[in-house]
C-alpha positions in Angstrom: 76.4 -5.4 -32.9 78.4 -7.2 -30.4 76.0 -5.5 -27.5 72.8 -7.2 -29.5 75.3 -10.6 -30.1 75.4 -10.8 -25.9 71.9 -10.2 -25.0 70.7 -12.5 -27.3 73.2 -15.4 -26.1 72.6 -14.1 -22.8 68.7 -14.9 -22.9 69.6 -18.1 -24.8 71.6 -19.3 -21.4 69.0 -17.8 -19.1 66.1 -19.4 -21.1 68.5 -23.0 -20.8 68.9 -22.4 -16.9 65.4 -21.9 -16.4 64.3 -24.7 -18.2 66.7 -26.5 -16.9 65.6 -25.4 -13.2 61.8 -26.0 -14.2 62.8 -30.0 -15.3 65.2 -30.4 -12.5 62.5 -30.1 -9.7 60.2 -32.5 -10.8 62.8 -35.1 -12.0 64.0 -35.2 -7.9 60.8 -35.3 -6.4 59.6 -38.3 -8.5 63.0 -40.4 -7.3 61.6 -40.0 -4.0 59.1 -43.2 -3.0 55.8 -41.6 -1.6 55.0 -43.3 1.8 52.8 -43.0 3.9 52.6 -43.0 7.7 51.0 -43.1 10.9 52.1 -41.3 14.4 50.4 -42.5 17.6 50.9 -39.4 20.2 50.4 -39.6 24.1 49.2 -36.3 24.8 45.4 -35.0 24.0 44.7 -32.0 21.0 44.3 -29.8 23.7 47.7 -29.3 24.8 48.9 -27.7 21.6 52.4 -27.7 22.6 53.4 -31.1 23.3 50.5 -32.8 20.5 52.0 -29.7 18.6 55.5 -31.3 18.2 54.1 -34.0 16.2 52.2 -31.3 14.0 55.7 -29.5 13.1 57.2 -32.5 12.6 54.9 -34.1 10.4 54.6 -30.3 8.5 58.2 -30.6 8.2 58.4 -34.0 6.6 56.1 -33.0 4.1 57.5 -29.6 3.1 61.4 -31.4 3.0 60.0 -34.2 0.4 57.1 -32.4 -2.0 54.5 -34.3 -0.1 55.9 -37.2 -0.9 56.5 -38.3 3.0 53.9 -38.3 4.4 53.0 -39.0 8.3 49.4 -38.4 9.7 49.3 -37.8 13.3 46.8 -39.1 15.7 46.4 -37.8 19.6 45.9 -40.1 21.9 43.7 -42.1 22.3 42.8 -42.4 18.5 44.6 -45.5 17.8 45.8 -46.2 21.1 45.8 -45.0 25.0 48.6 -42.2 25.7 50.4 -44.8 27.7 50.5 -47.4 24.9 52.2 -45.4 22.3 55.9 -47.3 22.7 53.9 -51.0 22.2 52.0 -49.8 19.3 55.3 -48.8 17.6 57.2 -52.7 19.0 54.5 -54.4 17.5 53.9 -52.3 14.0 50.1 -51.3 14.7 51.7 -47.9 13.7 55.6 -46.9 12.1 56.0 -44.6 14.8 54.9 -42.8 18.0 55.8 -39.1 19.6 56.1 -39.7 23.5 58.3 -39.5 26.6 59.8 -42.6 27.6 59.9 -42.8 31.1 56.0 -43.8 30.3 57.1 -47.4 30.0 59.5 -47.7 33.1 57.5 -50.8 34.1 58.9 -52.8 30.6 62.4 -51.7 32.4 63.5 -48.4 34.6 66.5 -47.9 31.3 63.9 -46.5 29.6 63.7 -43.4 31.8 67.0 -42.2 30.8 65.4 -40.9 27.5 63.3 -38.8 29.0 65.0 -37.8 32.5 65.4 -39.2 36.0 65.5 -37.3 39.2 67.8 -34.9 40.0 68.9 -35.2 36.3 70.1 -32.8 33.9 68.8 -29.7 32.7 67.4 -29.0 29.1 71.1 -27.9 27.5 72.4 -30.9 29.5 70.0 -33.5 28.3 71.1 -31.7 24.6 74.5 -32.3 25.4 74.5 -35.5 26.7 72.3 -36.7 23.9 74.3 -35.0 20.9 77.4 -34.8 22.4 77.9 -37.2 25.3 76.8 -40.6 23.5 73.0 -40.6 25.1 71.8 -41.2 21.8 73.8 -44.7 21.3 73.3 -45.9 24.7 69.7 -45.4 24.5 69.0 -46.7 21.0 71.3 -49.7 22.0 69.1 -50.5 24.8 65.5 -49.9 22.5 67.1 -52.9 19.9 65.3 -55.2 22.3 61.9 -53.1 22.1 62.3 -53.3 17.9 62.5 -48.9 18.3 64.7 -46.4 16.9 64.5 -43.0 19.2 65.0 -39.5 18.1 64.9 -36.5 20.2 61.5 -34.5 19.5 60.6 -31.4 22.0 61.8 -30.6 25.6 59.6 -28.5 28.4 62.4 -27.2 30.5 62.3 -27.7 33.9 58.8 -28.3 35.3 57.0 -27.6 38.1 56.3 -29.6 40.9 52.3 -29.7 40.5 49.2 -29.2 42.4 48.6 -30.3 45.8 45.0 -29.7 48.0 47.1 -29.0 51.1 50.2 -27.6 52.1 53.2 -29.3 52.1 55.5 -28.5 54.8 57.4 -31.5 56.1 58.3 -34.9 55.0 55.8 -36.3 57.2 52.9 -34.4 54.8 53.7 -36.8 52.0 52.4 -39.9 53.8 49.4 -41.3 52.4 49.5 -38.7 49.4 47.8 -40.0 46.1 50.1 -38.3 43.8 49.8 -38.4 39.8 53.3 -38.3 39.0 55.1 -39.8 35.8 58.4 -41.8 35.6 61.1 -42.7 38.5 59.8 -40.1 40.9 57.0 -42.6 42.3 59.3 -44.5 43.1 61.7 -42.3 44.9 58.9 -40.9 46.9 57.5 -44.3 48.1 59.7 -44.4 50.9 58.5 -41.4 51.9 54.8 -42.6 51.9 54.1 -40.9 48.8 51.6 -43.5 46.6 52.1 -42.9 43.2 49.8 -43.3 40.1 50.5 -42.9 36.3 47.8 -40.8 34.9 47.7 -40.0 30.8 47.7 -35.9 30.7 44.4 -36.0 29.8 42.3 -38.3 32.5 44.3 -36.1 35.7 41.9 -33.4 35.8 39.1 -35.5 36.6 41.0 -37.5 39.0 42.0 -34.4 41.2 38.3 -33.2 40.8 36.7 -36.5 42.3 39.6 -36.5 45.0 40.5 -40.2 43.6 44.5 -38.2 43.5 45.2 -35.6 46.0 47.9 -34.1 43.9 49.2 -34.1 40.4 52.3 -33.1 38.3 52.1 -32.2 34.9 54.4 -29.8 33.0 54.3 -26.0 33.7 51.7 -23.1 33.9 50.9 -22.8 30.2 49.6 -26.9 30.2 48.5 -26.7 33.5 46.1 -23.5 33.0 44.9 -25.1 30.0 44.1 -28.2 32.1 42.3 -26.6 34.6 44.2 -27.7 37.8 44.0 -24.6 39.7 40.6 -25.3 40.0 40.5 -28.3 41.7 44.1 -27.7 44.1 45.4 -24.4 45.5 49.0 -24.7 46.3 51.2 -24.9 43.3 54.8 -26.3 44.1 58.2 -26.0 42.2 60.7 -27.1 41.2 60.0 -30.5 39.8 63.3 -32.2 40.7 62.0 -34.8 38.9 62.0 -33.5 35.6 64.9 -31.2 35.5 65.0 -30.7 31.6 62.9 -33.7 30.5 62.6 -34.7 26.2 60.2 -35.9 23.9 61.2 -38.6 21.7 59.5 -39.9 18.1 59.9 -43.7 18.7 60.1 -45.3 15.4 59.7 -48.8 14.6 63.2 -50.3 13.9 62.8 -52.3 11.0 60.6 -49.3 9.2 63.7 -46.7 10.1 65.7 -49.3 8.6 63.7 -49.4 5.8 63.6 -45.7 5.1 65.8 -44.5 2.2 68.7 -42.4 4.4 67.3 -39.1 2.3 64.0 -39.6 4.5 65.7 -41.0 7.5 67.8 -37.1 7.6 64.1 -35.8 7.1 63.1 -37.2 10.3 66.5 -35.9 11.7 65.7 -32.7 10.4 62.3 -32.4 11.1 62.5 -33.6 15.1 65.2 -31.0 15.8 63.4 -28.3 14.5 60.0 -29.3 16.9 62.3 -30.1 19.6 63.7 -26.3 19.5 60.3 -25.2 19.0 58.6 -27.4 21.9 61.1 -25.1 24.5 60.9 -21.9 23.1 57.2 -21.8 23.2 57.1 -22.9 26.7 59.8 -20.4 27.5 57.8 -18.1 25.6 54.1 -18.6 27.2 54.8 -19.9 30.6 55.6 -16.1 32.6 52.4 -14.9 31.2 50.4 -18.3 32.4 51.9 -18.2 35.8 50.9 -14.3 36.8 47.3 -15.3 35.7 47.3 -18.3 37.6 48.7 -16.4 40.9 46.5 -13.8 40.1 43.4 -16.1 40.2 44.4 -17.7 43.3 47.1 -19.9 43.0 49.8 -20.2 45.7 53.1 -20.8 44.6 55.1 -22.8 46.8 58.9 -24.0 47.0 59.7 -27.1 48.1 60.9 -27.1 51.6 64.5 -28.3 51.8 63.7 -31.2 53.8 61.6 -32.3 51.2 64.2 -31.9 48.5 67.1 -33.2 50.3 65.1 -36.5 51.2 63.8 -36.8 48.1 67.1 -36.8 46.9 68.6 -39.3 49.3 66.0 -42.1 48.4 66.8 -40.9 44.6 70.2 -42.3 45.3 69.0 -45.3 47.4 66.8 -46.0 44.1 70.0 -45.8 41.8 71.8 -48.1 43.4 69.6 -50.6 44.1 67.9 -50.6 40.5 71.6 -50.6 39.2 73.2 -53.8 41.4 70.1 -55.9 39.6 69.7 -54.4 36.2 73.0 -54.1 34.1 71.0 -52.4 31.0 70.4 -49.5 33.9 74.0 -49.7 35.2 75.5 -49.4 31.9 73.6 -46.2 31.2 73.2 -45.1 34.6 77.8 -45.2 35.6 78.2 -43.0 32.1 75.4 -40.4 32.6 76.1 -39.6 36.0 79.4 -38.9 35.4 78.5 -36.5 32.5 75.5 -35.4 34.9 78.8 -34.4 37.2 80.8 -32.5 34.8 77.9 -30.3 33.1 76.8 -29.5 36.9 80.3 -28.9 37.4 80.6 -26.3 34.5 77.0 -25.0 35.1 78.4 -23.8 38.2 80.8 -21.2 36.8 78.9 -19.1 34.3 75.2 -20.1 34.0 74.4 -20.2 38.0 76.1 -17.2 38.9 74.6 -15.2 35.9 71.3 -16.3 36.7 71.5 -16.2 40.1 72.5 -12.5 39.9 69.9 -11.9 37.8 67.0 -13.4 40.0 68.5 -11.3 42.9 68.3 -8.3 40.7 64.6 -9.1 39.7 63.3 -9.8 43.2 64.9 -6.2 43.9 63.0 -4.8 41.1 66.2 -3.7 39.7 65.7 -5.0 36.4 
């Protein structure tokens, strides 16, 4: 008797959790507000990993509210130019844009710092410096005046240094060169006779096809296969010094993330860190495989010769200084990040160098 007493009580209280379980759901997806967004992204369809990031995030959004937080995404071009992304999100034409700041260094060369700057930090360190070492405040101080909250959305890693017609042995080789090239580097290597010109990802191949550019930087081999550039330049360079571990940011416009409900504000949190981690692993992931296809066809991959890098990185410094004697929104970034820049390069040197310094050596003997 008391063994039939239990299982009757005990599907009694099963049947109650159940329907309590079945009620519960619904009742907290209708306290959420539906709304409805757009997202303006710079980069073309094609390049799945970078247009990609705004997929998962948007995917994310969704599947963290019961489709009640919605955010269509649009490539460029759709709504507005690649390079237009961070005005579209100022002015309202949409709530929010996925992009890489150092786009809009001719509003102000601060915004750079979001993205990277020259002989900058690595992937972990940008991480670091954004999560940990207060880039995240410093930079969304500085956006107040642009009306844009910024959240970390993707990294590449460290890029290559892109696709030239001819070889590039000395410093003198750079003069005259009609370079795409995003961001501060232009501007370091116009004093090297470098001319510089900011491209969107998806107008460069034509460009280095009608020889209007003689060379162009993009990302790494998986984008730059896609993109076709080995097919219009021979001599593939590395590293990009420029873009040491550069990020992806959603810019959102200020006065809509302030008018977001702090549930869906974490959403976006949520939903940008888990592209951003996505955004490097593919790359990680894809990029070997791109680059023995890409040698294999033809390419040549090239270092940098010293020269190049150690004058590069001279004018870099020039640059700094000057941009931060006449711009105290630069300065004030600028004096704090380079003295974090310092201590993770500092750190780097113990562990992470040496290991992977060993390693390369034990690769390149085919020891591995």
């Amino acid at each position: 008797m008391q063994r039939r007493k239990f299982l009757r009580t005990a599907g009694v209280g099963s049947a109650a959790v159940v329907t309590a379980g079945t009620l519960a759901a619904p009742a907290i997806a209708q306290s959420m507000p539906e709304i409805k967004w757009r997202l303006a992204s710079s980069f073309p369809k094609s390049l799945d990993t970078l247009f990609g990031a705004a997929e998962t995030f948007s995917k994310y959004c969704a599947d963290m509210t019961d489709n009640k937080f919605q955010i269509r995404v649009f490539a460029s071009g759709e709504i507005v130019p690649g390079l237009q992304v961070a005005d579209a999100v100022q002015n309202g034409t949409v709530e929010m844009g996925h992009t890489a700041s150092y786009y809009y260094i001719g509003k102000d060369p601060t915004f750079a710092f979001d993205t990277a700057i020259p002989f900058g930090l690595n992937a972990r360190q940008q991480d670091a410096w954004m999560n940990w070492g207060g880039g995240r405040d410093l930079v969304n101080e500085f956006y107040k005046d642009y009306n844009i909250y910024s959240v970390p959305c993707g990294n590449t890693g460290c890029q290559m240094g892109g696709w030239f017609r001819k070889e590039i042995k000395t410093v003198d080789d750079l003069k005259g060169l009609k370079m795409r090239i995003g961001g501060f580097a232009g501007q370091v290597l116009a004093p090297l006779g470098l001319v510089s010109q900011q491209i969107a990802g998806g107008e460069i191949y034509p460009a280095l096809e009608k020889g209007t550019i003689d060379a162009a930087e993009w990302v790494g081999p998986y984008d730059d296969q896609k993109l076709g550039f080995n097919k219009v330049a021979q001599f593939y360079y590395y590293p990009g010094w420029w873009e040491g571990g550069p990020q992806l940011s959603n810019f959102i416009n200020l006065a809509k993330w302030n008018e977001l409900p702090k549930a869906y504000q974490a959403v976006i949190e949520a939903a940008s860190a888990k592209a951003h981690t996505q955004m490097i692993a593919k790359y990680d992931a894809q990029n070997p495989k791109a680059l023995r296809e890409l040698i294999a066809a033809g390419t040549k991959l090239m270092p940098f010769p010293q020269a190049v890098m150690e004058a590069s990185l001279a004018s870099a410094n020039t640059l700094y200084a000057e941009t931060s004697a006449k711009n105290p929104k630069f300065k004030k970034i600028f004096d704090q990040w380079k003295q974090f820049r310092a201590e993770e390069v500092l750190w780097f040197r113990v562990a992470e160098n040496t290991f992977d310094n060993f390693m390369a050596r034990q690769s390149a003997g085919n020891k591995l």
